[in-house]
Backbone as a chain_set.jsonl record, in Angstrom:
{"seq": "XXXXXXXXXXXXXXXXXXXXXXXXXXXXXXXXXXXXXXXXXXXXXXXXXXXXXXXXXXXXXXXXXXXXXXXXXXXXXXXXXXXXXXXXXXXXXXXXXXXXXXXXXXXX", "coords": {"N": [[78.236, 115.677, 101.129], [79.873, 115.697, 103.443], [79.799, 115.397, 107.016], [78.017, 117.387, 108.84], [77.851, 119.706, 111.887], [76.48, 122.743, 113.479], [77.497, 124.835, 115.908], [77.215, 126.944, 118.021], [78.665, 129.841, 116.564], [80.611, 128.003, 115.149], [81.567, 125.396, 112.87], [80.928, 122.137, 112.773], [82.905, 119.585, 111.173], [82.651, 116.289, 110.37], [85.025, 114.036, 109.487], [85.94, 111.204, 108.356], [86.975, 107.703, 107.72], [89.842, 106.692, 105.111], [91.592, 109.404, 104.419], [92.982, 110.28, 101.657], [94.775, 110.781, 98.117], [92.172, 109.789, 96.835], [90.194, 110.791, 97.765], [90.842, 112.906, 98.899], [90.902, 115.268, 97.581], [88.311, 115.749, 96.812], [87.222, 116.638, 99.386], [88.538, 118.355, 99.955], [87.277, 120.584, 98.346], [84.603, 120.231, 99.217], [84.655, 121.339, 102.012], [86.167, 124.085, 101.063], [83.562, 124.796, 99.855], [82.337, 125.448, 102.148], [82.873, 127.056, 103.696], [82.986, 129.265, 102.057], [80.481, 129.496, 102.226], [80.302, 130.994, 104.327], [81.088, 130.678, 106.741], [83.51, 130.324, 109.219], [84.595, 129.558, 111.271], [86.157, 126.341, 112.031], [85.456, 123.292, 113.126], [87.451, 120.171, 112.476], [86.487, 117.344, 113.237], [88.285, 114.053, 113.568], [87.886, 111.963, 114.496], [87.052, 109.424, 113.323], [88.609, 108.975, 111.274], [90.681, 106.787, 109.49], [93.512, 107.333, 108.109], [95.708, 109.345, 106.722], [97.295, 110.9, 103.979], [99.603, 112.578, 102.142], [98.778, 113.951, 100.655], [95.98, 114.325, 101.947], [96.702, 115.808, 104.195], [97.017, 118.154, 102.416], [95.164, 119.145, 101.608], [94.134, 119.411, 104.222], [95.828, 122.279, 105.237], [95.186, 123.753, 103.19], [93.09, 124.549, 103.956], [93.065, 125.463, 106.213], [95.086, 127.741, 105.766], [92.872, 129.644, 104.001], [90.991, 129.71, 105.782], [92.331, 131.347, 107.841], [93.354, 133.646, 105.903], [90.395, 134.829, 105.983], [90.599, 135.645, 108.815], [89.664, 133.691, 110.063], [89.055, 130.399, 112.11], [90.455, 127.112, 112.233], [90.46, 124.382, 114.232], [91.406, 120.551, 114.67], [90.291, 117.997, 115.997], [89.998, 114.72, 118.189], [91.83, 113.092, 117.141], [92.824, 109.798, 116.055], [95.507, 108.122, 117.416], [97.001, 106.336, 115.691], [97.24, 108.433, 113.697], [97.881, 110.612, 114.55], [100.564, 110.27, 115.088], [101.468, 110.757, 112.412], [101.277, 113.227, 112.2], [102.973, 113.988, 114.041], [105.491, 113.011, 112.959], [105.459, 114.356, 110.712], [106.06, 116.886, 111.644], [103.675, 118.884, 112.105], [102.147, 119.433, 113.79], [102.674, 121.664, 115.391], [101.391, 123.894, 113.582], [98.776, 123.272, 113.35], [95.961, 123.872, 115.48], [95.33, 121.411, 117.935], [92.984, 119.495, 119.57], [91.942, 117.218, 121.863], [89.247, 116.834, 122.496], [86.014, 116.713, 120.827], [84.843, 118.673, 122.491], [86.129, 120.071, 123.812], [87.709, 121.311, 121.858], [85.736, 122.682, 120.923], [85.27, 124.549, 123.035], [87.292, 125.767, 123.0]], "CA": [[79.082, 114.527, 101.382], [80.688, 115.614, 104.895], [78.328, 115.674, 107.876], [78.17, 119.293, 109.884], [76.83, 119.976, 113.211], [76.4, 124.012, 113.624], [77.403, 124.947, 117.142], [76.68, 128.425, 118.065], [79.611, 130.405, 115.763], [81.699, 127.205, 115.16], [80.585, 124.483, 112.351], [82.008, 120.683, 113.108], [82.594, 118.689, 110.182], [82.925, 114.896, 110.819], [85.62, 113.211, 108.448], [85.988, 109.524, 108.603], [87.336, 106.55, 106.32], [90.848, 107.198, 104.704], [91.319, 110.918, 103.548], [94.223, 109.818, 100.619], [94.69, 111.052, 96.856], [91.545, 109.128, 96.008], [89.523, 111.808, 98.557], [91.526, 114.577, 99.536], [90.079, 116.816, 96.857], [86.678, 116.25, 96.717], [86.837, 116.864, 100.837], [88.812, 119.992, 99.992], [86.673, 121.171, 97.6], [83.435, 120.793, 99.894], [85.613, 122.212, 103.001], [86.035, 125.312, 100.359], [82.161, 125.601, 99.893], [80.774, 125.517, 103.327], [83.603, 128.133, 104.145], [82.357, 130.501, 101.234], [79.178, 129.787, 102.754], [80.386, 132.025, 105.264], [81.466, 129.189, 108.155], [84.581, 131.1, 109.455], [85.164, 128.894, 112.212], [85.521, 125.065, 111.626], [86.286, 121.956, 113.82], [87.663, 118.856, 112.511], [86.643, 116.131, 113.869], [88.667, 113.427, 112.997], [87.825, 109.974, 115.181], [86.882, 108.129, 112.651], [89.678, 108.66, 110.138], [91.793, 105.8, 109.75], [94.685, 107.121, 107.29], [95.769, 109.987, 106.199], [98.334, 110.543, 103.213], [99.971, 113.925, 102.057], [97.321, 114.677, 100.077], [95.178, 114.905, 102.986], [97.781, 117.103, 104.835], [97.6, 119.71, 101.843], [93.729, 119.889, 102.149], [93.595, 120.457, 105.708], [96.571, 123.219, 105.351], [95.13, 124.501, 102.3], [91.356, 124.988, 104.742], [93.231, 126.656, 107.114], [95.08, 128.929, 104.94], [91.246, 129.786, 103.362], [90.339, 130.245, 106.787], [93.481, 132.394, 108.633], [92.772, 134.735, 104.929], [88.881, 135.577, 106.164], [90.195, 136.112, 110.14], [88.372, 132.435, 110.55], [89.841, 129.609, 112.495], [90.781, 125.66, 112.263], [90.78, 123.167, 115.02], [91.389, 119.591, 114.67], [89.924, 117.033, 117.401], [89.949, 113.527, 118.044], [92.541, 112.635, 116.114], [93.847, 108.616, 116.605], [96.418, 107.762, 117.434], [97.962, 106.693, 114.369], [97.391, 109.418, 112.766], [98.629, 112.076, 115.102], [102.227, 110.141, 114.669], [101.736, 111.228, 110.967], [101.12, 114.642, 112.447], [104.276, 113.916, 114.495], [106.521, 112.588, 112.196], [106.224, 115.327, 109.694], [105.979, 118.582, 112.305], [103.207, 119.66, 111.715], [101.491, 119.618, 115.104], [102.812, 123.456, 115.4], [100.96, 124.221, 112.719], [97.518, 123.511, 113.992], [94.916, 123.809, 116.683], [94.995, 120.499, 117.964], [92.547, 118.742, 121.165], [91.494, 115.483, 122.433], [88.021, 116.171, 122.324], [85.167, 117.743, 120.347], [83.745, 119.464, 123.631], [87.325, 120.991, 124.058], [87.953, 122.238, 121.068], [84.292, 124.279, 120.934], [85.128, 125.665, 124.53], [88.565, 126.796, 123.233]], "C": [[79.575, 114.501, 102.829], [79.187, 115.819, 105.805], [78.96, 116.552, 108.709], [77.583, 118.9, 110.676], [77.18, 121.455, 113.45], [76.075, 123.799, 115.423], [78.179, 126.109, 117.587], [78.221, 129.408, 116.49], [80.46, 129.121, 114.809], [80.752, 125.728, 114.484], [81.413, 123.235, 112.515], [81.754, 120.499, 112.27], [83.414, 117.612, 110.522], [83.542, 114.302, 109.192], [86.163, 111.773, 108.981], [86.222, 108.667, 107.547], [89.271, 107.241, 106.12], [91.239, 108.66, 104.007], [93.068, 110.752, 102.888], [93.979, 110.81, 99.257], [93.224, 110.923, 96.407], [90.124, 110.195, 96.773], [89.232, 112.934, 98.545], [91.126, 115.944, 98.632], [89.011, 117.239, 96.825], [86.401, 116.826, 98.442], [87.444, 118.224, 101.023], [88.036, 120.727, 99.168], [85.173, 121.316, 98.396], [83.682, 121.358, 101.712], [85.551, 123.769, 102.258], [84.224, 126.059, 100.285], [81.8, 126.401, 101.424], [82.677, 127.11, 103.7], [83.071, 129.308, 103.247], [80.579, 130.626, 101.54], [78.529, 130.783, 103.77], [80.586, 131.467, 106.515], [82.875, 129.551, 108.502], [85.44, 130.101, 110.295], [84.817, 127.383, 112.272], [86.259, 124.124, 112.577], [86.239, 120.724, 112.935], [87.525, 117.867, 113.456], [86.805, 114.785, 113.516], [89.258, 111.989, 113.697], [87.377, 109.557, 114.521], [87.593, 108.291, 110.973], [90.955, 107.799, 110.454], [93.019, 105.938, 109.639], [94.417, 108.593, 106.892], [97.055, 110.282, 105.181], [98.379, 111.858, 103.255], [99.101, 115.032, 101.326], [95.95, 115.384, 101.258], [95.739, 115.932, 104.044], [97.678, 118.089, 103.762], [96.327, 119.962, 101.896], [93.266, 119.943, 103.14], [94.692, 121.584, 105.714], [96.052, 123.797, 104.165], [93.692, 124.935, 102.857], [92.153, 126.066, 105.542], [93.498, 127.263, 106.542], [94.133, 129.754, 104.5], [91.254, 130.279, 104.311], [91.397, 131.324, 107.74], [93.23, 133.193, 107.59], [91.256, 135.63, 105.674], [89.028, 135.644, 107.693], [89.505, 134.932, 110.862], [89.317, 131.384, 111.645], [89.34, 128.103, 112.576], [90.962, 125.104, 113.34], [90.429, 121.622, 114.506], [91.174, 118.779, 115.897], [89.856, 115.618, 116.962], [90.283, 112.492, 117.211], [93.428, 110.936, 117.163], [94.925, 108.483, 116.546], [97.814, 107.758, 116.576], [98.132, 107.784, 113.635], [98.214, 110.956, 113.194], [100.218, 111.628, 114.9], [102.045, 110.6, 113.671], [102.349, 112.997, 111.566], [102.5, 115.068, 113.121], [105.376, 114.145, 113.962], [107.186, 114.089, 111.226], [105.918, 116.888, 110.355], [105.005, 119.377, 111.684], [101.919, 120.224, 112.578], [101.648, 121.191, 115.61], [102.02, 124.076, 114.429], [99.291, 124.356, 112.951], [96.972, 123.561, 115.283], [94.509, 122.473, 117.141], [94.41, 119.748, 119.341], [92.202, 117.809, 121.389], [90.315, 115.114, 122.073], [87.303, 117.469, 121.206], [85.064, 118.67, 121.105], [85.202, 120.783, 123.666], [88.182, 122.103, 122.986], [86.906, 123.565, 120.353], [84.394, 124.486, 121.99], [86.557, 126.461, 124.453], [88.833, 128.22, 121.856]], "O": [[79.694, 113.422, 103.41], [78.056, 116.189, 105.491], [80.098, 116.522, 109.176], [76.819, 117.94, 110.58], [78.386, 121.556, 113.675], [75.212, 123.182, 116.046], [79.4, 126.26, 117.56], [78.089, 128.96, 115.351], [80.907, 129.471, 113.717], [79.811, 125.139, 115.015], [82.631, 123.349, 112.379], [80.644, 120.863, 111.884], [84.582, 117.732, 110.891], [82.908, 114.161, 108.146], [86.755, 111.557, 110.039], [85.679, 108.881, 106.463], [89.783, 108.066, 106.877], [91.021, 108.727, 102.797], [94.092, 111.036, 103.508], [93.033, 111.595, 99.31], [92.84, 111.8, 95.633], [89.072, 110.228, 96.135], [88.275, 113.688, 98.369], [91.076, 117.143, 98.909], [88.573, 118.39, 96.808], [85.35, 117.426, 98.664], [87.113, 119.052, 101.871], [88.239, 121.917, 99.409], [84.561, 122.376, 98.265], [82.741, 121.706, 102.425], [84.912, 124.637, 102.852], [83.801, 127.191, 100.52], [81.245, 127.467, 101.693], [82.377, 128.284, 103.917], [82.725, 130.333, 103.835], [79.757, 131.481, 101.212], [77.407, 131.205, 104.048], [80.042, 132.076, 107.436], [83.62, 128.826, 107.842], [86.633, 129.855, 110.114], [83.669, 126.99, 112.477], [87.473, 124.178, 112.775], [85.149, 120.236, 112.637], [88.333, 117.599, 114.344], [85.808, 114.156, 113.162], [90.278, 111.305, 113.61], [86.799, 108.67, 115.15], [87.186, 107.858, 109.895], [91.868, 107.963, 111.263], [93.831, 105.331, 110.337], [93.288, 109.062, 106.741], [98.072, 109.793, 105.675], [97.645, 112.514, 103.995], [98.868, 116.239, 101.375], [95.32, 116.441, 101.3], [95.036, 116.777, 104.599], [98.295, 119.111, 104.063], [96.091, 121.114, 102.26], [92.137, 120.402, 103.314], [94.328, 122.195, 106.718], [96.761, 124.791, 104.007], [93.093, 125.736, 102.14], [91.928, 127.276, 105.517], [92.545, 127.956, 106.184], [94.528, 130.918, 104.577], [91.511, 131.48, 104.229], [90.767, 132.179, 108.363], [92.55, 134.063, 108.135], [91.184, 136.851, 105.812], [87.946, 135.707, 108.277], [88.918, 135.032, 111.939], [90.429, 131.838, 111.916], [88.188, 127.795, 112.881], [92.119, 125.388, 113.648], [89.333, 121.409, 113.989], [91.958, 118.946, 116.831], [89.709, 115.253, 115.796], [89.677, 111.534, 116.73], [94.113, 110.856, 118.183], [95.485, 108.746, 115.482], [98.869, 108.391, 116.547], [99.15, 108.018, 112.984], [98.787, 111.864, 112.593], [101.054, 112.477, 114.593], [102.856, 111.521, 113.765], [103.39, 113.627, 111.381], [103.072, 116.136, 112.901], [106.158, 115.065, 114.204], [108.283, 114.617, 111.045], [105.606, 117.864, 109.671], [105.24, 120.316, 110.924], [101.054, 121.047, 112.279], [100.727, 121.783, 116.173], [102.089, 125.284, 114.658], [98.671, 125.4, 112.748], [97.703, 123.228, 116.216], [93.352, 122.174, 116.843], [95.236, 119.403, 120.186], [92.185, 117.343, 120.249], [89.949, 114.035, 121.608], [87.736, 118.576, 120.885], [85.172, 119.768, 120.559], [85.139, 122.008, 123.563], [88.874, 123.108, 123.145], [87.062, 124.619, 119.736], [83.261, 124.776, 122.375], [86.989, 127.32, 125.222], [89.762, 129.021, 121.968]]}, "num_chains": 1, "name": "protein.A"}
């Protein structure tokens, strides 16, 4: 369902559309595979998500958790606008790895 790009250690997965209730599990649940797949280190890339609800805030904090357990690590990129106020609003920008671009968050 999600589309990967493997780049060298570090796997991108491209989420896009609304990640809500009606989502947020099945995208945590194939977030959970490709990590037991052995994918330690994962970028979000998240320019083409429109909306995100709280639901989608507990399955990207419930990836990282998964992934800070196995020593792995989370970045989020290319997050709009709107959505980083979400990220704003409810403090949770301390919480992740967050950069502007794809390129910047696989060179960091």
């Amino acid at each position: 369902m999600l589309n990967t790009k493997k780049a060298n250690d570090r796997l991108v997965v491209y989420l896009e559309g609304r990640l809500d209730v009606s989502v947020a599990n099945e995208v945590e649940e194939e977030l959970s595979k490709l990590i037991e797949e052995g994918n330690k280190h994962i970028v979000l890339n998240m320019e083409k998500v429109e909306y995100m609800s709280s639901s989608g805030f507990r399955a990207c904090i419930a990836t990282l958790r998964k992934l800070n357990s196995r020593e792995g690590s989370l970045k989020l990129c290319s997050i709009r606008p709107s959505v980083r106020r979400i990220f704003d609003v409810i403090e949770l920008t301390s919480l992740f790895d967050i950069y502007e671009s794809e390129a910047e968050a696989l060179n960091a």
